[in-house]
ROVOBA-870232 format. One record per residue: x, y, z of N, C-alpha, C in turn; residue number from 1; residue in one letter. Coordinates in steps of 0.05 Angstrom, whole numbers. Example, Ala and Ser with C-alpha at 12.3 -4.5 7.8 and 13.67 -1.06 7.14 Angstrom:
     n_c1     n_c2     n_c3    ca_c1    ca_c2    ca_c3     c_c1     c_c2     c_c3   resi   resn
      264     -114      156      246      -90      156      264      -66      156      1      a
      257      -45      142      273      -21      143      258        1      157      2      s
//
This chain:
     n_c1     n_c2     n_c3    ca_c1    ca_c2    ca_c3     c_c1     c_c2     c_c3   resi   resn
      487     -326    -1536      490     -350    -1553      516     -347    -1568      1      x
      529     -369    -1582      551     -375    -1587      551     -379    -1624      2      x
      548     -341    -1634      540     -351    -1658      569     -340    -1671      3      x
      582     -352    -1698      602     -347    -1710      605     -353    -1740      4      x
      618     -339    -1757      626     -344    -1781      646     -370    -1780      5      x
      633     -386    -1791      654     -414    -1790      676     -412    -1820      6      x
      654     -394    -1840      665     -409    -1868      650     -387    -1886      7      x
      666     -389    -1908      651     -370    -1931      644     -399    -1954      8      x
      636     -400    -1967      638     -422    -1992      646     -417    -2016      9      x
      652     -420    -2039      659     -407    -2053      654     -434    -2078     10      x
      649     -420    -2095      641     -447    -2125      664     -440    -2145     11      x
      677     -461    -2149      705     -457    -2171      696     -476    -2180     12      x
      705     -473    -2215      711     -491    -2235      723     -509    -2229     13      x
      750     -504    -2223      773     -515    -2213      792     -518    -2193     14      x
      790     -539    -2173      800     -534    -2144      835     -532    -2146     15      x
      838     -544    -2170      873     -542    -2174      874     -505    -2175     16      x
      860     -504    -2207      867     -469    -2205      854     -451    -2178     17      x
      844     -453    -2170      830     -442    -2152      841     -439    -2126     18      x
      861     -456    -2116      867     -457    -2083      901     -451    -2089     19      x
      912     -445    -2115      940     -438    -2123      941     -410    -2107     20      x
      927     -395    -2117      929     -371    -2111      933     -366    -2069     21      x
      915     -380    -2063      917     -383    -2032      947     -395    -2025     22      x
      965     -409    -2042      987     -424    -2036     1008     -412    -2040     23      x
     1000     -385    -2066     1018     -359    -2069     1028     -348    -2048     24      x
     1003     -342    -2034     1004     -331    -2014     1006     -334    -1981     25      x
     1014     -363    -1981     1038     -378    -1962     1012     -391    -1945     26      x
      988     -387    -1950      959     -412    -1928      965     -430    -1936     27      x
      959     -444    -1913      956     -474    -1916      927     -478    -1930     28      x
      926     -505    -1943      906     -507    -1960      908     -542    -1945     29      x
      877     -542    -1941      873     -573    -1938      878     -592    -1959     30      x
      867     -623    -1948      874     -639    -1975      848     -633    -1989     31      x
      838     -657    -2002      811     -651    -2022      799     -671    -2000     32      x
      774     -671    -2000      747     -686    -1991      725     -682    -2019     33      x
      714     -700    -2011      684     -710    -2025      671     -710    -2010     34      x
      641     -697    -2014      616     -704    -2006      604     -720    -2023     35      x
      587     -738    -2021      578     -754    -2041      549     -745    -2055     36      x
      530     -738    -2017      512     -726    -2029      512     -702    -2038     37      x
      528     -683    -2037      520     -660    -2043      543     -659    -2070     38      x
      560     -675    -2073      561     -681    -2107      584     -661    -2108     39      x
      608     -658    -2085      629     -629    -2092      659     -648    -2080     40      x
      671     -633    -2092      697     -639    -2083      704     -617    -2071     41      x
      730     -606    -2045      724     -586    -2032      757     -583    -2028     42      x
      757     -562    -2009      786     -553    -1984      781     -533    -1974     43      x
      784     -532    -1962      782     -507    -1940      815     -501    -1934     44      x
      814     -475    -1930      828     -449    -1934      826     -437    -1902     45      x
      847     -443    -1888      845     -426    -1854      863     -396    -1860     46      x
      842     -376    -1860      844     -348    -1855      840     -332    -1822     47      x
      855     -323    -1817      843     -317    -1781      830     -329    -1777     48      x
      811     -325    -1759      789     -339    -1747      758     -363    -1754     49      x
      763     -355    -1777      749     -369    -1806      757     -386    -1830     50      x
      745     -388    -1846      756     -409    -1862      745     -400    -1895     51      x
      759     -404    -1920      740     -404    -1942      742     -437    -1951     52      x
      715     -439    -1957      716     -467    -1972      707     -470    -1995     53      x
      725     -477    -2017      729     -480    -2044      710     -508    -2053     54      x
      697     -496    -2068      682     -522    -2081      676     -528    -2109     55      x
      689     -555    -2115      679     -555    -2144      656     -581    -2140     56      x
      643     -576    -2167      622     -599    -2165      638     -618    -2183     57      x
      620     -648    -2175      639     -679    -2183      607     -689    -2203     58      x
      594     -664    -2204      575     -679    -2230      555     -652    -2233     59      x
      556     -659    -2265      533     -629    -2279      511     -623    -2266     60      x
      500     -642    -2250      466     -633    -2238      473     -625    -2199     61      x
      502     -622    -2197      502     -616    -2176      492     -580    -2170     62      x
      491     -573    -2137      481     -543    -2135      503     -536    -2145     63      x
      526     -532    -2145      555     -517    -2147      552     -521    -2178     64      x
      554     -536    -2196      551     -541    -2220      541     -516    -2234     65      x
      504     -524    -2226      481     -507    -2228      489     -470    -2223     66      x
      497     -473    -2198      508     -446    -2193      526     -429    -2211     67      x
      538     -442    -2225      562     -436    -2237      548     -433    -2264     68      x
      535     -451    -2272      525     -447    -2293      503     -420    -2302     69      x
      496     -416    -2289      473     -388    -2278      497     -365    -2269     70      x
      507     -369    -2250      520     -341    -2239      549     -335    -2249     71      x
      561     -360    -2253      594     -359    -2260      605     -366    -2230     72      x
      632     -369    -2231      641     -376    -2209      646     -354    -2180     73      x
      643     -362    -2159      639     -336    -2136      631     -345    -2112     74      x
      623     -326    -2094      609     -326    -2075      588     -344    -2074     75      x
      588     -368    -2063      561     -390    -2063      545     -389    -2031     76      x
      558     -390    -2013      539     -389    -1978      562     -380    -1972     77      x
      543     -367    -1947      561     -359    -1912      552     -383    -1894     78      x
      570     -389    -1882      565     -416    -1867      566     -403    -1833     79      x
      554     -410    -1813      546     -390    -1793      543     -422    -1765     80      x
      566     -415    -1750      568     -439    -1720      541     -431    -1703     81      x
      529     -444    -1699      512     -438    -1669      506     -463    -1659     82      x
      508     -449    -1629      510     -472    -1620      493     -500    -1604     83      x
      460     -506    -1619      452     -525    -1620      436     -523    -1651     84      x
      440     -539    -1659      440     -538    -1689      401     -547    -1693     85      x
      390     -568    -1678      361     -577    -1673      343     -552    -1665     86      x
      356     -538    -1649      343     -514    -1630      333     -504    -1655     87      x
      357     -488    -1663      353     -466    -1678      338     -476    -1710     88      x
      343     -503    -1720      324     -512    -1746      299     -507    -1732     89      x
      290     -519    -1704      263     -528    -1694      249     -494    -1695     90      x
      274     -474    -1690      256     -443    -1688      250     -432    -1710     91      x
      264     -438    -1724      273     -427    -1755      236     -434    -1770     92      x
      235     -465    -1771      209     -475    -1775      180     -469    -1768     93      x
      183     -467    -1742      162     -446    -1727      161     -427    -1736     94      x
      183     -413    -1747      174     -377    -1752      165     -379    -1785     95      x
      164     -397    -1789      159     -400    -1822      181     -398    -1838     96      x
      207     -398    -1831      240     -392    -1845      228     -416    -1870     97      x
      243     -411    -1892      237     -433    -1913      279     -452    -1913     98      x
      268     -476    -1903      293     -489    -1907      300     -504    -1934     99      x
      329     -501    -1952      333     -517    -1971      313     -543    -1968    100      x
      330     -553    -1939      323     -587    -1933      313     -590    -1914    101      x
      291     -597    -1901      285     -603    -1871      304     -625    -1855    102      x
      322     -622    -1863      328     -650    -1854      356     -643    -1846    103      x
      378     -645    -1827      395     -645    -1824      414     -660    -1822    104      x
      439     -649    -1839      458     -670    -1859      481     -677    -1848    105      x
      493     -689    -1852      533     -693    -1845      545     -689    -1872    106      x
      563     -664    -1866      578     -660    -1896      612     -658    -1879    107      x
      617     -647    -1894      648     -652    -1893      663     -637    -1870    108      x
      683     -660    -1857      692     -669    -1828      677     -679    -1814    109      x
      651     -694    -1817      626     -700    -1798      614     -684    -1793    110      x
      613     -662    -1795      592     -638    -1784      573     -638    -1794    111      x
      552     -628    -1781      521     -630    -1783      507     -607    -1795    112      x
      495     -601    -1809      493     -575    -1818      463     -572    -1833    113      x
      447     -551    -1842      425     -550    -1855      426     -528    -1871    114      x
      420     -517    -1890      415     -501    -1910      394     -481    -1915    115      x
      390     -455    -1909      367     -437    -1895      360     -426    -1936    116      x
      344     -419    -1933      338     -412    -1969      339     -389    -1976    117      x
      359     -374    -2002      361     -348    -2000      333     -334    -1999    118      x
      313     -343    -2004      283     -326    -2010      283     -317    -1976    119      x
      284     -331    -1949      288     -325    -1926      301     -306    -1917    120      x
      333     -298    -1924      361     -285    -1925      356     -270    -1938    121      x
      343     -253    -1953      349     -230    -1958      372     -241    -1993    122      x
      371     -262    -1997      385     -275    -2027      406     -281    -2023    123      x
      417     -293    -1997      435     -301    -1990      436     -323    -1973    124      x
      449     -347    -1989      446     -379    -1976      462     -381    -1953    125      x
      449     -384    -1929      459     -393    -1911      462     -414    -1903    126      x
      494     -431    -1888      495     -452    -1876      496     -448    -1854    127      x
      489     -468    -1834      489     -463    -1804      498     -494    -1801    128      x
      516     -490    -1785      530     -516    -1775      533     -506    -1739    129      x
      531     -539    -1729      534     -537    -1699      567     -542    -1681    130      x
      579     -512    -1669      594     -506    -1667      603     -534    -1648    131      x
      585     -551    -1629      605     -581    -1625      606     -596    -1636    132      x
      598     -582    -1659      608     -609    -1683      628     -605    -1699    133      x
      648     -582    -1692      668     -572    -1709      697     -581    -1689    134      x
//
């Protein structure tokens, strides 16, 4: 199977202060996007083969917000390609995996993606997005 690190996530205060430092250091830095539902303004960051994606939240009760407010700014998910995105929710469910959302979303570039719950991970939020949808 066709599994890969697509993306790290990362929760900043500030996407101005925050993606400078990447620009120091000569990456290209995307433009900004919005998600609406998930309440973040974003960019992604192309490092070799992967990506970090910078996120600020666009309102106090967002997760990034929340996160930030609890942990400080940091490490928020590992985002992880495989490649049928239904398969693997439909197995995940069967085995008893606990998902954020049952439901799978379109977030930013159109990609499809679902949210696995750190109590599952070992305390670590996973994204899984479907690699033909990238």
């Amino acid at each position: 199977m066709d599994f890969s690190i697509d993306h790290l996530g990362i929760a900043v205060k500030s996407l101005a202060a925050a993606k400078s430092i990447y620009e120091k250091l000569g990456l290209s830095v995307s433009q900004e996007e919005t998600v609406e539902q998930e309440k973040v303004r974003l960019v992604m960051v192309p490092v070799g083969e992967t990506r970090l994606e910078l996120l600020e939240a666009t309102s106090g009760d967002s997760a990034i917000a929340r996160f930030i407010a609890k942990r400080g700014e940091g490490l928020h998910h590992v985002c992880m390609r495989v490649p049928d995105l239904a398969a693997a929710v439909a197995k995940l469910k069967s085995e008893g995996v606990r998902l954020v959302s049952n439901e799978i979303k379109t977030g930013a570039g159109g990609h499809r993606y679902v949210f696995v719950h750190p109590q599952s991970t070992g305390g670590v939020l996973l994204e899984l997005v479907e690699s033909s949808h990238l």
